[in-house]
C-alpha positions in Angstrom: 139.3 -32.4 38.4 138.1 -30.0 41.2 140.4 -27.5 42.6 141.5 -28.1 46.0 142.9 -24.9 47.2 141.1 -23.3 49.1 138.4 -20.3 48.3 140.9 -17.7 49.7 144.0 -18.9 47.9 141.7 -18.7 44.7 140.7 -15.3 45.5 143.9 -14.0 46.0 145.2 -15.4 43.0 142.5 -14.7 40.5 141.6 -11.6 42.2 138.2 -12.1 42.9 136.7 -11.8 46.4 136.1 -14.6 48.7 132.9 -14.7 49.2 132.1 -14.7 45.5 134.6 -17.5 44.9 132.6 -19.1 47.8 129.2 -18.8 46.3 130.6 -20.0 42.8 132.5 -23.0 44.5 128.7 -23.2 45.8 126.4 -23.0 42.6 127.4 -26.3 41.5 128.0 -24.8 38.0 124.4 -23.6 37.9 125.2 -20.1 37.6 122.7 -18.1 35.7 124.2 -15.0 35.1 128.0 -13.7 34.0 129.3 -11.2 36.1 132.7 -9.7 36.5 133.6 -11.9 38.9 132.6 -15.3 37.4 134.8 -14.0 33.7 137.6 -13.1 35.8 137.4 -16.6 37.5 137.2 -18.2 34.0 139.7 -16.2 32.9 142.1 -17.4 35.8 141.6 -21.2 35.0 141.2 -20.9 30.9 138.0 -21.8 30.3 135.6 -20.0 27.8 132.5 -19.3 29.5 129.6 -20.5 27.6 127.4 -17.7 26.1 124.1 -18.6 27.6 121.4 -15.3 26.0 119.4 -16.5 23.1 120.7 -15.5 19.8 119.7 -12.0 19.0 119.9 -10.5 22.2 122.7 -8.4 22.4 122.9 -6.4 25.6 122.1 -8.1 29.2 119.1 -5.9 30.4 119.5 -3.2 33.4 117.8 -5.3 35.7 120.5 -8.9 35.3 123.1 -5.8 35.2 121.8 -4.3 38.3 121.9 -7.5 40.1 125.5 -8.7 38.8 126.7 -5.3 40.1 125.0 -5.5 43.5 126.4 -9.9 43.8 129.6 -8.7 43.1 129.7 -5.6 45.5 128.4 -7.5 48.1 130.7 -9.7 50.7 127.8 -12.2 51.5 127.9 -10.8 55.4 124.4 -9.2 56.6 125.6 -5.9 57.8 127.4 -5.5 54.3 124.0 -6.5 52.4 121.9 -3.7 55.3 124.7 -1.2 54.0 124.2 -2.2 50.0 120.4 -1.9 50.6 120.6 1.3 52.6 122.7 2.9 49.8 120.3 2.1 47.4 117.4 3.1 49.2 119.4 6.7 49.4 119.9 6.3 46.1 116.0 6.0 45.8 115.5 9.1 48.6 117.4 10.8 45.7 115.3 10.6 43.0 112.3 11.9 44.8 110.5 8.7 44.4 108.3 8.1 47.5 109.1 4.9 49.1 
């Protein structure tokens, strides 16, 4: 059975931002990745998430890391994803890579 609170009253409960409740609510359970956010949410109703990496592989790689980190920073809003992106592109400036 669905849960019909709504996205906000999840968040505040489970603890986990709107907007990522949001896009969850939105994936249809076709979420690719685990992040933070999507255990936490697991967590909150008491369901196991399902281990989805093919035997062997231990570690997530630093790119499906990258990107959980970045989905769960980011509020879903366009000016928050042009401040996430000009971060990173500081970040970037940093390391003396041209860009």
């Amino acid at each position: 059975m669905a849960d019909t609170r709504s996205s906000s009253e999840i968040a505040r409960l489970s603890g986990v931002s709107q907007p990522t409740v949001s896009r969850l609510r939105l994936s249809n359970g076709r979420r690719l990745r685990r992040s933070a956010s999507f255990n936490k949410l697991c967590s909150f109703y008491g369901v196991e998430p399902r281990q989805r990496r093919p035997a062997g592989r231990l570690a997530a790689s630093y790119n499906e890391l990258l990107r959980d980190a970045i989905v769960d920073a980011w509020d879903g809003s366009e000016e928050h994803g042009r401040a996430l992106l000009g971060v990173i592109e500081g970040l970037k400036a940093l390391s003396g890579k041209p860009g």
